[in-house]
C-alpha positions in Angstrom: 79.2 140.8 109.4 81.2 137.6 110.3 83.7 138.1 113.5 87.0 136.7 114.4 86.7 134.3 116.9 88.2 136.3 119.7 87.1 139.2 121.2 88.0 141.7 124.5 85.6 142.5 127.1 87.4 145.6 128.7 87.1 146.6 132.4 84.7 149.5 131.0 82.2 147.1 129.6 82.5 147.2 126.2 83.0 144.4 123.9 85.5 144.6 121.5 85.2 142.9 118.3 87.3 142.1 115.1 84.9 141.9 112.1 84.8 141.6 108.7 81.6 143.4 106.9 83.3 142.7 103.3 87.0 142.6 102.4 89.0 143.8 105.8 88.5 142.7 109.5 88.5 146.0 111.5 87.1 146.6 115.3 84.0 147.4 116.6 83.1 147.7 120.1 79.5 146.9 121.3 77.7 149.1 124.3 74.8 150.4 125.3 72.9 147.7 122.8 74.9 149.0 120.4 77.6 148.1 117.5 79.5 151.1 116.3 83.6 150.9 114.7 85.7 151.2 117.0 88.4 152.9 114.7 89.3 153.1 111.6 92.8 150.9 111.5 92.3 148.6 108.8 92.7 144.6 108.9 92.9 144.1 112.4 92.3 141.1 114.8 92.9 139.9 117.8 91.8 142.7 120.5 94.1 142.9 123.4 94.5 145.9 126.4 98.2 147.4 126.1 98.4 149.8 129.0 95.0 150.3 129.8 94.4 151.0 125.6 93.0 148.6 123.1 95.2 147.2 120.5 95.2 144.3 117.9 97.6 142.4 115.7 97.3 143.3 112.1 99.4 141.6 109.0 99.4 142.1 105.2 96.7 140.7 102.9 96.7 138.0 104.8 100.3 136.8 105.3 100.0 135.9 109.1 103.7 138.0 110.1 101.3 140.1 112.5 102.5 143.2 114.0 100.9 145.6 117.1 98.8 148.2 115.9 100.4 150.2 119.5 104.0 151.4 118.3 105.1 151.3 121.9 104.1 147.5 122.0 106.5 146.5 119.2 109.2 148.4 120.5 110.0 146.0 123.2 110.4 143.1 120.2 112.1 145.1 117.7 111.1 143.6 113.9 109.9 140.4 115.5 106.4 139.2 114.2 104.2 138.0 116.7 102.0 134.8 116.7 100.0 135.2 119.7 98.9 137.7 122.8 98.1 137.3 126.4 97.2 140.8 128.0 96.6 141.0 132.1 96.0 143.9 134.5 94.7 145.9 132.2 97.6 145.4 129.5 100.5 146.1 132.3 101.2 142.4 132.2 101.6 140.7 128.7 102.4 137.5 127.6 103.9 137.3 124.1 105.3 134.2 121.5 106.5 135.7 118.4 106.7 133.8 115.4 109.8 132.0 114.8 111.2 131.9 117.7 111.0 128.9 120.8 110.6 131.3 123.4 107.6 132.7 125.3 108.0 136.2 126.8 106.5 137.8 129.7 106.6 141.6 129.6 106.3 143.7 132.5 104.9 147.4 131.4 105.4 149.3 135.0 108.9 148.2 135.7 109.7 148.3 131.6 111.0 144.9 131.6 110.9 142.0 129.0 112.3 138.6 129.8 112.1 134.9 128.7 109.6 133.3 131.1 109.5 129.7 129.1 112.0 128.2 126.8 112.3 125.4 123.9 108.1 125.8 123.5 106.6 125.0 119.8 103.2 125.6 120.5 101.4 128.5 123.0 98.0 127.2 123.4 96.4 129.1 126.6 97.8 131.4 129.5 95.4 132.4 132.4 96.7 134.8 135.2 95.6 135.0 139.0 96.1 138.9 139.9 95.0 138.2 143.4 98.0 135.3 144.2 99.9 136.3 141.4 100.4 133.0 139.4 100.3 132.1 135.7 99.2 129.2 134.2 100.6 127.7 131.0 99.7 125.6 128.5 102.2 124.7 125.9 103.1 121.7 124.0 102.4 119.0 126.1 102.1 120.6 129.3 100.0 122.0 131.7 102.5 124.2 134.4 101.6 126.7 136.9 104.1 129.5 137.5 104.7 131.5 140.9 105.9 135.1 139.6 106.9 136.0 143.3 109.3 133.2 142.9 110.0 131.8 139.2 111.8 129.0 139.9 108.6 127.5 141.7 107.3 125.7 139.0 104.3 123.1 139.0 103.4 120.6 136.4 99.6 120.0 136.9 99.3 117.6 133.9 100.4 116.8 130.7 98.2 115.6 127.2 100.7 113.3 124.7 98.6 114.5 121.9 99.9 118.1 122.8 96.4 119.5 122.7 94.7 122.3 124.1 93.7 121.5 127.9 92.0 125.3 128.5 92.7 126.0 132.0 90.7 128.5 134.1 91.5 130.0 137.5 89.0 130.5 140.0 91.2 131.9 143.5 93.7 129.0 143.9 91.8 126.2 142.3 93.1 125.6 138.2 90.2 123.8 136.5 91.0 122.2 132.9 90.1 119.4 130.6 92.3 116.3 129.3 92.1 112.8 127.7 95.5 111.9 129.3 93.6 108.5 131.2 90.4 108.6 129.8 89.5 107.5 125.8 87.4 111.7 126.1 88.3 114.5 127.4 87.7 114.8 131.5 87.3 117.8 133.2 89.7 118.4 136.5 90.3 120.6 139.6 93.6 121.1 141.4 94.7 123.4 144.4 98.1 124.9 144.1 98.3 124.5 147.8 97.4 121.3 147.3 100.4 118.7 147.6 101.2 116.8 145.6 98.8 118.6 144.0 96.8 115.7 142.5 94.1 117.0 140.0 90.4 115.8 141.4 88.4 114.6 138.4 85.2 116.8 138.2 83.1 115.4 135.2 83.4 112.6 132.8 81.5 111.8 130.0 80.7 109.8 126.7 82.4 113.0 124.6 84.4 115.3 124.9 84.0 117.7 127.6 85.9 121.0 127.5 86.6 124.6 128.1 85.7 124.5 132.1 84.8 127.8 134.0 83.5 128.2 137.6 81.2 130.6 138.5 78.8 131.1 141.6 78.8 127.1 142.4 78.1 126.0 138.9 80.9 124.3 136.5 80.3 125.3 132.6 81.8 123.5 130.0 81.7 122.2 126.2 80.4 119.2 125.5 81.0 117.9 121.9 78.5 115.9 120.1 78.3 115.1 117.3 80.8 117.9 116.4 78.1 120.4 117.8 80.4 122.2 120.7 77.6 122.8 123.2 77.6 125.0 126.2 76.4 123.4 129.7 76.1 124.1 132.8 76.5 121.4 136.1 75.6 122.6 139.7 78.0 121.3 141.4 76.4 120.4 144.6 73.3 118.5 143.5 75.5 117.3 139.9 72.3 118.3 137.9 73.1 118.9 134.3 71.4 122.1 132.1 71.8 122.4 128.4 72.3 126.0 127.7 72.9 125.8 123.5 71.6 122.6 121.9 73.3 123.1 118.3 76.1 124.6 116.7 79.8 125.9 117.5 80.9 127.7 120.1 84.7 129.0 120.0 84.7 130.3 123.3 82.6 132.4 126.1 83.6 134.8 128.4 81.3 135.7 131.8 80.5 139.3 131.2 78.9 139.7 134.8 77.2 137.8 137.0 74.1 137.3 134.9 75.6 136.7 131.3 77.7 135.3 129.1 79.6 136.4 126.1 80.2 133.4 122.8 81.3 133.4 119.8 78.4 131.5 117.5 78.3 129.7 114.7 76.1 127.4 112.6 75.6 125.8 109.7 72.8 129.3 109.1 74.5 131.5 111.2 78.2 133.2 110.1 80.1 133.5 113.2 78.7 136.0 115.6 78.9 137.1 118.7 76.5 136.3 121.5 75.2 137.1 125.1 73.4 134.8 127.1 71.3 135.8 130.1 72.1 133.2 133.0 69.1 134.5 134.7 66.1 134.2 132.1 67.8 131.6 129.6 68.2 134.1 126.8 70.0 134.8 123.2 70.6 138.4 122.0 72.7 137.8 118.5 75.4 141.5 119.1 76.8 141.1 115.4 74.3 139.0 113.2 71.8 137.6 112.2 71.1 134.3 110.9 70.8 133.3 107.1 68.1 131.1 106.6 68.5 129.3 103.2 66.2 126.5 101.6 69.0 124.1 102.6 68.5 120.4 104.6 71.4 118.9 106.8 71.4 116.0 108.4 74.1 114.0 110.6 75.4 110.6 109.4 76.0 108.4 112.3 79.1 106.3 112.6 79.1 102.7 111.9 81.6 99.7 112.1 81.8 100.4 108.5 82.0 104.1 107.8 82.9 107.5 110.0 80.5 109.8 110.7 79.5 112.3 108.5 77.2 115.5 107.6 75.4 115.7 104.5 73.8 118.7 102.4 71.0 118.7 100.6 69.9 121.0 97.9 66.5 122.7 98.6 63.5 120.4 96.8 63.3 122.1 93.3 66.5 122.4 92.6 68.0 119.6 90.4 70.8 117.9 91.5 73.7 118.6 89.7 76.1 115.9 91.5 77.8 114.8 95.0 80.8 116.3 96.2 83.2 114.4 98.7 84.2 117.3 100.6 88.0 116.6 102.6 87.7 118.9 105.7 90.6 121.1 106.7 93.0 120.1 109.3 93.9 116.0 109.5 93.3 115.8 113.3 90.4 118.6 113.4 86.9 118.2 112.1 84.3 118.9 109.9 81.2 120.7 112.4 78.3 122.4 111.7 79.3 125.7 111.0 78.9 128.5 108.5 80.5 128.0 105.1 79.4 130.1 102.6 81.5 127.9 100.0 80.0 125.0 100.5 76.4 126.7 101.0 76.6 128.2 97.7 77.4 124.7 96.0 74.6 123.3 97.7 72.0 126.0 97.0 72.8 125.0 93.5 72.3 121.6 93.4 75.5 119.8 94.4 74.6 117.3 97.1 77.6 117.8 100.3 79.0 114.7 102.1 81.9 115.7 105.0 83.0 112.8 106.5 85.2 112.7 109.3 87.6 110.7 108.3 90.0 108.4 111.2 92.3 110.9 112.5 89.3 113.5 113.2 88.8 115.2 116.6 85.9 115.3 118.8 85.0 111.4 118.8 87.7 109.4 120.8 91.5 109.1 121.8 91.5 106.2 119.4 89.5 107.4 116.3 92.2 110.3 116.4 95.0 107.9 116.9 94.2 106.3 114.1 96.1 105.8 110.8 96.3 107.9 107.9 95.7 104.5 105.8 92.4 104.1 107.7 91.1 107.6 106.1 92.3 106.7 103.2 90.3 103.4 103.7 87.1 105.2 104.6 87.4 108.0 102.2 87.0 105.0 99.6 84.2 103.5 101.3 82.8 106.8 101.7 82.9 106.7 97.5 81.4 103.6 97.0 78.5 104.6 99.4 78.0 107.8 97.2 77.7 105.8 94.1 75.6 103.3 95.1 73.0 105.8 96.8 73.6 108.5 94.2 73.8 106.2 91.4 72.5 108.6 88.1 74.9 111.9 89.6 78.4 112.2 88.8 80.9 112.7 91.7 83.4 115.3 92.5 85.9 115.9 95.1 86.7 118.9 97.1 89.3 119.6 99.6 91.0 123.1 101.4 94.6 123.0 103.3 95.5 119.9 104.8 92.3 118.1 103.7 94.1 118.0 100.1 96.5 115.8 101.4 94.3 113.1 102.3 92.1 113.9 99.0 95.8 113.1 96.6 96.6 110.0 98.6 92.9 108.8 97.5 92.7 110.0 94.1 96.4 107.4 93.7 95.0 104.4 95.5 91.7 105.1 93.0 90.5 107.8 90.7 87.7 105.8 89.0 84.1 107.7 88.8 85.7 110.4 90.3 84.7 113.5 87.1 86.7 116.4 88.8 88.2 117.8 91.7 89.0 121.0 93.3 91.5 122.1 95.6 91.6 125.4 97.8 94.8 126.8 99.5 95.9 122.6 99.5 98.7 121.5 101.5 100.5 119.1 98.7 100.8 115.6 99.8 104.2 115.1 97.6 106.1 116.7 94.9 105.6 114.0 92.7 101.8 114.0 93.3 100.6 114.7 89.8 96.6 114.9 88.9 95.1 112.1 87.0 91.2 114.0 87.0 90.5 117.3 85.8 92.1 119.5 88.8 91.6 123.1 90.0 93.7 124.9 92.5 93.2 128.1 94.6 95.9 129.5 95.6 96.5 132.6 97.6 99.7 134.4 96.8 100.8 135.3 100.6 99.8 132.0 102.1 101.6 131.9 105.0 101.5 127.7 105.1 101.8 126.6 101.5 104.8 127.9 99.8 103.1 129.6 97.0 105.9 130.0 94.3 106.9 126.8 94.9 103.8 125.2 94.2 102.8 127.4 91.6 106.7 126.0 89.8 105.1 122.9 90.4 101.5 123.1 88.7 102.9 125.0 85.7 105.1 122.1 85.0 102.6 119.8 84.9 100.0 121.7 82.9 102.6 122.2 79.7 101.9 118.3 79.7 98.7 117.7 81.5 95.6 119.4 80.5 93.5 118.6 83.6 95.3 121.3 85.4 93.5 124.6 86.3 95.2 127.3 88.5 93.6 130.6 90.4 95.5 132.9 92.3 94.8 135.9 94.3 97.0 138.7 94.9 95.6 140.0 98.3 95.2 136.6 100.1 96.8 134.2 102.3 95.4 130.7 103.5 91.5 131.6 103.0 89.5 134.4 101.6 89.1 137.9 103.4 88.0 139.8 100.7 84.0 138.9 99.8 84.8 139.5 96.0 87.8 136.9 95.8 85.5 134.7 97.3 82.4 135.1 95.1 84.7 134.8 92.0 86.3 131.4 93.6 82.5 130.1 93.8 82.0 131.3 90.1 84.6 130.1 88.7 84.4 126.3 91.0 81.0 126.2 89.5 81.6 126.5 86.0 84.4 123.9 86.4 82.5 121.1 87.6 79.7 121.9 85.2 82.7 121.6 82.0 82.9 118.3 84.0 79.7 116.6 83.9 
């Protein structure tokens, strides 16, 4: 079973879980060492406490407008859809952003009230809660602001980020940790007081990467560090600074302290479909609640980054299987990354003799305020050089390109500046870089027909044209999915049928 990444630890110890065993997430609460459904509610993610009960957001085949599976929870927004949930006190306190709309709410379950608590906000990234001094802080947009509820005009920027990233704050009593890049070329981690005046953040820990996602917990600061695009849990003691490494590969989403002796993560690697994880403090420990790992005849290695070229992951196929080709592989997400995580797509290609390269491109996260400042024209420029490396190492294999959502962008601008040795290219729930983009190479789009982020019937308009004069055009659709496979079977078929097109292309 592969899990959303978030999950609810509720106040009577069980962990709640969305997970998806074939074709529908559903939850599934873990206790007593063991993983049992939780109900029966189909498709739902997102676990949050609504008066004391669990609830979760569901949506239709995969079309992101996501509704409360509690009734009495959307009552207080009507038809609204909501985007995203922050429950406190044990779901009597929420924080809510629905989907088209600029407002966040805050609703208030004993004295039945709902009211705007922030205005004119495009993006809700975090919101942690202080029960004990009742204060909220925020972070939206650019911003980093800490909110007095016994007075809500008392309002405190702590920081900002002009990238309008996610700066994960964390309360511990009146002290706000959190992480930015606002003066530093990687993410910093900082402490602030609220009593503090003028409240200037104390910087904690620096490093040569990104460090990230800062708790505090019985004189000991965890954090992410990200290397490499590993996201790697640590742990400083903050009176003698001594630094342990508590996960030395892989992806963790985020991590919870379960009590005082464990942790709680969500896992991933490039073996491992995401799970969920707990961590012993005390004896250094892994117990995998959800999974298990899926060991395939598979080698990766990391490409490091040179003055010349980004840095980049490559598959190999196991030893006897032939080669088949290379695929240039355009990770989603212009200013995310490509990280070592599961992906049974481009596993399968591998295990069948298609050599991977994922670069990450200029514009990537996790490897400097500059590298993702850079220009689009500088991917573009080491996408190309990317290509000339493949062909000159791989000289006797033909080469493909491969791309999913925004990644396709990038992957169209290339094939115009230069298509040459390039056999075939695929495209999965692609972002379109233009109208007038139209494919020069043997194409084939995925599509998904309630894609909440590419407009589906307009780009389907736009691929039939071209195909009644362009033969390189291949289309696949599925009914019952939105921007990326749920359903196992839609996904096996997508791998069958991206198979036999680069092998009609050889």
């Amino acid at each position: 079973m592969e899990v959303e990444p978030s999950f609810l630890i509720h106040p009577n110890g069980e962990i709640i879980i969305s997970g998806n065993k074939s074709d529908l997430f559903s939850l599934y609460k873990y206790k007593n060492s063991k993983l049992s459904v939780y109900d029966s509610i189909p498709n739902v993610m997102y676990p949050f406490l609504f008066k004391g009960r669990v609830a979760g957001l569901t949506d239709q085949d995969g079309n992101e407008k996501f509704r409360s599976t509690d009734s009495n929870f959307n009552s207080y927004f009507g038809s609204n859809y909501i985007r995203s949930v922050f429950s406190f006190k044990k779901g009597l306190l929420l924080i809510v952003q629905l989907i088209d709309d600029n407002d966040i709410y805050i609703v208030d379950v004993l004295k039945q009230t709902k009211r705007i608590l922030i205005s004119n906000v495009k993006n809700l990234h975090n919101v942690q809660y202080s029960e004990e001094y009742n204060f909220m802080v925020a972070n939206y947009d650019n911003k980093l602001l800490c909110i007095k509820l016994n007075d809500n005009k008392q309002r405190i920027e702590i920081s900002s980020n002009s990238e309008g990233e996610k700066m994960n704050p964390f309360i511990y009593g009146k002290e706000i940790y959190f992480s930015n890049n606002i003066d530093s070329e990687y993410y910093s981690i900082y402490r602030v007081n609220i009593e503090d005046k003028p409240g200037v953040p104390e910087q904690l820990l620096q490093s040569a990467h990104d460090v990230k996602m800062p708790k505090y917990n019985g004189e000991s600061l965890f954090y992410i560090e990200v290397i490499n695009s590993e996201y790697l849990l640590r742990k400083m003691d903050l009176n003698s600074g001594t630094i342990y490494k508590i996960t030395n590969n892989g992806v963790i989403y985020n991590y919870e302290f379960y009590d005082t002796k464990d942790i709680i993560f969500t896992f991933t690697d490039f073996d491992t479909p995401k799970s969920i994880i707990s961590y012993n403090i005390s004896d250094n420990s892994f117990n995998n609640l959800t999974g298990n790992s899926l060991k395939l005849n598979i080698s990766y290695k990391f490409i490091e980054q040179t003055t010349e070229r980004s840095p980049a992951y490559l598959y190999s196929p196991p030893n006897e299987v032939k080669i088949k080709g290379v695929i240039l592989f355009f990770h989603p997400g212009l200013h995310s990354d490509f990280s070592p995580r599961w992906d049974p797509l481009l596993s399968n290609l591998c295990n069948n003799g298609y050599v991977i390269l994922a670069p990450n491109y200029p514009m990537s996260a996790g490897f400097g305020k500059s590298f993702y400042n850079a220009n689009f024209s500088d991917a573009v420029t080491d996408i190309a050089k990317w290509k000339n490396f493949i062909r000159d190492y791989y000289k006797e294999h033909p080469i493909y390109y491969l791309s999913t959502s925004s990644g396709n962008i990038l992957m169209e601008h290339t094939l115009i500046e230069d298509n040459k040795n390039i056999l075939a290219s695929a495209s999965f729930f692609g972002i379109s870089s233009s109208s007038e983009y139209n494919s020069s190479i043997p194409t084939i789009y995925f599509l998904g027909r309630n894609d909440p982020i590419v407009g589906y019937s307009d780009l389907l308009n736009k691929l039939r044209k071209e195909q009644i004069n362009n033969d390189n055009i291949k289309i696949v659709s599925y009914d019952a999915e939105g921007h990326w496979f749920r359903k196992s079977n839609n996904l096996k078929n997508a791998m069958q049928y991206l198979a036999n097109f680069f092998c009609q292309h050889y």
